[in-house]
C-alpha positions in Angstrom: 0.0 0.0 0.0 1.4 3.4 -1.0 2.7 5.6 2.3 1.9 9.1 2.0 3.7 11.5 4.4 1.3 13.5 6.3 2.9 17.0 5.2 2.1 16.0 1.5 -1.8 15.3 2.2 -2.4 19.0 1.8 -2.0 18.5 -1.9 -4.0 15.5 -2.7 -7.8 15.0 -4.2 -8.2 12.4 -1.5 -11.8 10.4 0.2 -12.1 9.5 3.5 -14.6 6.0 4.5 -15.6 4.1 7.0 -15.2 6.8 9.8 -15.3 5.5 13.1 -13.8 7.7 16.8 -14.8 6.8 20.9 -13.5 8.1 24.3 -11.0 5.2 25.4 -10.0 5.1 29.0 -6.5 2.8 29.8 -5.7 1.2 33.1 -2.4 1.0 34.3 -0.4 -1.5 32.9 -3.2 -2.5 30.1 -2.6 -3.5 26.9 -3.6 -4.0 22.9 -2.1 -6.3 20.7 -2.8 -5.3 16.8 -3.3 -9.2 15.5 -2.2 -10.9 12.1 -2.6 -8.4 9.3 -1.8 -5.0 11.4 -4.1 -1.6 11.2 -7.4 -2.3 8.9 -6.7 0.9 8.8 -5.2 4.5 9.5 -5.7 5.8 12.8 -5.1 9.0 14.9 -5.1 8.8 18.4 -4.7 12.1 21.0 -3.0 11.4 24.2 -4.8 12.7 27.3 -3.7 11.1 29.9 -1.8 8.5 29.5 1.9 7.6 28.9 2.2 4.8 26.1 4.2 2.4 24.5 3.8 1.2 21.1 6.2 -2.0 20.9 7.0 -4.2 18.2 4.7 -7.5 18.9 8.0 -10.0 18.2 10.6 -8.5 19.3 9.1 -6.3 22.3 11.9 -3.0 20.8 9.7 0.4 21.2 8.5 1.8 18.2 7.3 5.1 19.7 6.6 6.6 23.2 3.5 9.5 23.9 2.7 10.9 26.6 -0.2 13.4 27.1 0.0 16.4 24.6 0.8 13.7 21.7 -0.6 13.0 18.6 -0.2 9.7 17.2 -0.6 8.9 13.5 -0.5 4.9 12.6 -0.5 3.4 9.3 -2.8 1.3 8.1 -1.1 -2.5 8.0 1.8 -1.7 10.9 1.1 -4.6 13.6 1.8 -3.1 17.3 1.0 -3.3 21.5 0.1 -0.6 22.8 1.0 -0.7 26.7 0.0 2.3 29.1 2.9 2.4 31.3 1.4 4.8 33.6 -1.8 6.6 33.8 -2.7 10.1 35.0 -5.4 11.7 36.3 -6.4 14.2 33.0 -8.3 13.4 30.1 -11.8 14.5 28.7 -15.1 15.0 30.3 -17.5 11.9 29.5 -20.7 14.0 30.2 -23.1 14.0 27.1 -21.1 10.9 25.5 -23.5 8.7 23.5 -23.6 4.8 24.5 -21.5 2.9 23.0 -18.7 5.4 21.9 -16.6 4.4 25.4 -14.1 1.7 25.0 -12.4 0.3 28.7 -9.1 -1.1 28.1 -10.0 -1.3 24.5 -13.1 -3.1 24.9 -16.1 -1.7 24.0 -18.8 -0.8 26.5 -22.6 0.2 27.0 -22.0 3.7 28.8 -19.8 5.3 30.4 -21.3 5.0 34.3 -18.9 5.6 37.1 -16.4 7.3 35.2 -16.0 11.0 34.4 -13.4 11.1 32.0 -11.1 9.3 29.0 -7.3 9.3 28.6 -7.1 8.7 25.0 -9.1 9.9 21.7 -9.1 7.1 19.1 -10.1 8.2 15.2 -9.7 5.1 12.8 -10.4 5.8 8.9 -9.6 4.2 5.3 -8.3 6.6 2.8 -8.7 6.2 -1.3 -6.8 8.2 -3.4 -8.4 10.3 -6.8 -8.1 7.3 -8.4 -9.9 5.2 -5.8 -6.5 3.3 -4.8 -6.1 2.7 -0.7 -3.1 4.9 0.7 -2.3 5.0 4.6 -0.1 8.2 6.3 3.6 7.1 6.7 5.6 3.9 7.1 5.9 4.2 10.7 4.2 5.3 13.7 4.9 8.6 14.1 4.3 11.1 17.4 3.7 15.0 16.9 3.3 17.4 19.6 2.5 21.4 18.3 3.0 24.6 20.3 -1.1 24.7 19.9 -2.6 21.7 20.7 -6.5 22.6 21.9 -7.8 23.0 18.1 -6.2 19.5 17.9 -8.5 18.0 21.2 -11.3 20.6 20.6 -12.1 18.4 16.9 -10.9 15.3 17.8 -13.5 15.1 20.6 -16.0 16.4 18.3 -15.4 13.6 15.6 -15.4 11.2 18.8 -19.1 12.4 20.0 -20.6 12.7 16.5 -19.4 9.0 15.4 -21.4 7.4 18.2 -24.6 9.1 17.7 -26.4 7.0 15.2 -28.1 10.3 14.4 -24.8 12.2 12.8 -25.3 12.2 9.1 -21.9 10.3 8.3 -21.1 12.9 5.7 -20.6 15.3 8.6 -18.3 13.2 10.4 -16.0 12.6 7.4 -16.1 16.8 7.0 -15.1 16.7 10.3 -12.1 13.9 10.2 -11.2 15.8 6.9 -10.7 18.9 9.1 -8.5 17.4 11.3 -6.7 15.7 8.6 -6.2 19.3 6.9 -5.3 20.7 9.9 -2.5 18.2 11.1 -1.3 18.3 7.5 -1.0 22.4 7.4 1.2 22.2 10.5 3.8 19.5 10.0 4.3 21.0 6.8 4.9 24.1 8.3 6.9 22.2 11.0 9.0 20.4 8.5 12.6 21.0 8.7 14.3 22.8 5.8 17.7 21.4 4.9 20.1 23.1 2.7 19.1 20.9 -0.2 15.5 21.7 0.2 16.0 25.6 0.3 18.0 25.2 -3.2 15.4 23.6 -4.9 12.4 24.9 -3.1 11.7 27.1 -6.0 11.1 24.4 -8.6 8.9 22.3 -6.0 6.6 25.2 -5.7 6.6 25.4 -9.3 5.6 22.2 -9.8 2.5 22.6 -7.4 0.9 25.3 -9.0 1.7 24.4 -12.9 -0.1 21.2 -15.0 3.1 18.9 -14.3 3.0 17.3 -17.6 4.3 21.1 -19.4 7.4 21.1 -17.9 10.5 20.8 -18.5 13.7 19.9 -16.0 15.7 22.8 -17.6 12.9 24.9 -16.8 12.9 24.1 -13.2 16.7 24.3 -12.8 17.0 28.1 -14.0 13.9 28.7 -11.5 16.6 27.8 -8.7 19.7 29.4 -10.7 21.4 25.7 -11.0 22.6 24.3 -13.9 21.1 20.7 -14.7 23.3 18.6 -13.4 23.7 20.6 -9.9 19.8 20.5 -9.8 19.4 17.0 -10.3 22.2 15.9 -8.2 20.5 18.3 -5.3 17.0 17.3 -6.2 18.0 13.3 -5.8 19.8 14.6 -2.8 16.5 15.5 -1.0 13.4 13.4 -2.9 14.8 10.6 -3.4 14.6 10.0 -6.8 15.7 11.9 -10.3 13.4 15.3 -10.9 12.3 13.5 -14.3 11.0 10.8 -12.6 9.4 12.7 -10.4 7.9 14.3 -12.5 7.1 11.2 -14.1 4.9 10.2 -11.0 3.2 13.3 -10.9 2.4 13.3 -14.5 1.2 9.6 -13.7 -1.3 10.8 -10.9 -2.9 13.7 -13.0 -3.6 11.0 -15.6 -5.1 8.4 -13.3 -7.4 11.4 -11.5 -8.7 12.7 -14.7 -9.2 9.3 -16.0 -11.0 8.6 -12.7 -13.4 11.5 -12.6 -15.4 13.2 -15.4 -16.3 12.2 -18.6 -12.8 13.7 -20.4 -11.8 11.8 -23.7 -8.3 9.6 -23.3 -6.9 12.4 -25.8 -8.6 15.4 -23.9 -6.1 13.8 -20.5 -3.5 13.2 -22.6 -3.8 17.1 -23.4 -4.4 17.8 -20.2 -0.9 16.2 -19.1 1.0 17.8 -21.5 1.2 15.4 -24.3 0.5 16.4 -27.8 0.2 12.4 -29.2 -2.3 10.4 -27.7 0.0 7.6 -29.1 3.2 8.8 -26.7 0.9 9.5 -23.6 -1.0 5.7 -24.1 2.9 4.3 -24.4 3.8 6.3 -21.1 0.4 5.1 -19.2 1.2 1.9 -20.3 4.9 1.6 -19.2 4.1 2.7 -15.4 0.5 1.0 -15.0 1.1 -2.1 -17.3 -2.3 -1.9 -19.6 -3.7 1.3 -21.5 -5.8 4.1 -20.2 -9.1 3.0 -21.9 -8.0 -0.8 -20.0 -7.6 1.3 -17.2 -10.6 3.6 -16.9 -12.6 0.7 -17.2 -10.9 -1.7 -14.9 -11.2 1.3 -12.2 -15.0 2.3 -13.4 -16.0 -1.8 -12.8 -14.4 -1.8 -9.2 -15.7 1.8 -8.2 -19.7 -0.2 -9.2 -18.6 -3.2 -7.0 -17.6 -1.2 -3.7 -21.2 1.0 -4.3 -23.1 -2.0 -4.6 -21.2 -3.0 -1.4 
């Protein structure tokens, strides 16, 4: 499944299913074990009051510590224990929670009697792409903390109350977890470190978010950062990971498989709309990277979009 950083969500056509948040409060010493198969899917979970281990199931080595104040992202398909080392006494208000949105030591529960507040806000959610592929946030578990955290608890609880309802139109909740998703997104983007690499060829990166991908050129984006070719390429490899033309390659890729995905737009109208003059060159590039042609394509995806609505 392809691992999407959660700073790059801010720039994807993205849908959100299968929405589902509750109030957990963790004992002492209590623990989850994530079975066969990891995460069904992608989860966020907001620390109240609680200090946490999430530990490798085989070989007990810690993958990540929170404590309260932490945000916790975890991909979909990563097998884990979560332990709470040690509990303490702050969390959220349970007043008002609907029955059946409390989970005790994650086990689910009627109501909520006897106790007055949670340690822990779980969100779980499955993410499909424009094209209508599953992607998960990140390889690994990952722990953020911001300088302003209460917009952060504020929503989450609100996604938490709505999903146990059974009256909340479930297009709401999504809206909501989409907030959050923008939100968290917005900030570690804003949070992300800048390394010398990145400042060079910031320039062409911004470029290539605000121009049709397919149009240009890596000359083009080397004079935007005053670099000769080969000095942009080298530094652009340096910091993506991979050669500026085949990242824009991949970009070009996923404007095709959106716009073959939505609208009625003939395979030459995308092809146009990529930057490619000959529907004949643009079939042989879709082809290359998704082994079959974009008519193959469009309806292969069009056939499985009809079997998950009649689902």
């Amino acid at each position: 499944m392809r691992a999407v950083p959660l700073s790059e969500l801010r720039n994807m056509d993205y849908s959100l299913r299968h929405v589902i948040a509750h109030m957990q409060y963790w004992r002492e010493s209590s623990n989850w074990i994530i079975q066969e198969g990891g995460r069904v899917n992608t989860a966020v979970m907001v620390i109240l009051g609680v200090e946490a281990d999430y530990m490798d199931v085989g070989t007990r080595e810690v993958l990540a510590t929170a404590t309260p104040g932490d945000l916790v992202v975890i991909p979909q398909g990563m097998r884990y224990e979560f332990y709470a080392r040690k509990v303490i006494e702050n969390g959220a208000d349970l007043s008002n929670l609907p029955d059946g949105n409390y989970y005790w030591d994650g086990v689910k529960r009627d109501g909520a009697e006897g106790v007055r507040t949670a340690n822990v806000i779980f969100m779980g959610f499955e993410m499909l792409d424009a094209a209508g592929l599953p992607f998960t946030l990140g390889s690994r578990i990952e722990v953020f903390r911001f300088s302003q955290m209460d917009p952060f608890y504020k929503l989450s609880e609100r996604v938490a109350r709505l999903s146990g309802s059974g009256f909340t139109p479930p297009a709401l909740i999504i809206s909501r977890m989409y907030d959050l998703l923008t939100m968290l997104s917005e900030t570690t983007f804003k949070k992300r470190p800048r390394s010398i690499a990145y400042r060079r060829i910031e320039a062409a990166l911004l470029y290539m978010d605000n121009h049709p991908v397919g149009t240009i050129t890596v000359g083009e984006l080397s004079g935007l950062c005053s670099l000769s070719p080969s000095s942009f390429g080298r530094l652009f490899r340096q910091e993506m990971g991979e050669s500026p033309v085949i990242y824009l390659q991949k970009r070009t890729l996923e404007r095709a498989r959106e716009l073959l995905s939505v609208g009625d737009l003939s395979i030459s109208e995308v092809a146009l709309e990529c930057g490619f003059q000959d529907m004949f060159y643009f079939s042989r590039f879709f082809r290359k990277w998704e082994g079959m042609s974009p008519s193959v394509w469009r309806k292969k995806r069009r056939e499985e979009k009809a079997v998950r609505h009649d689902e």
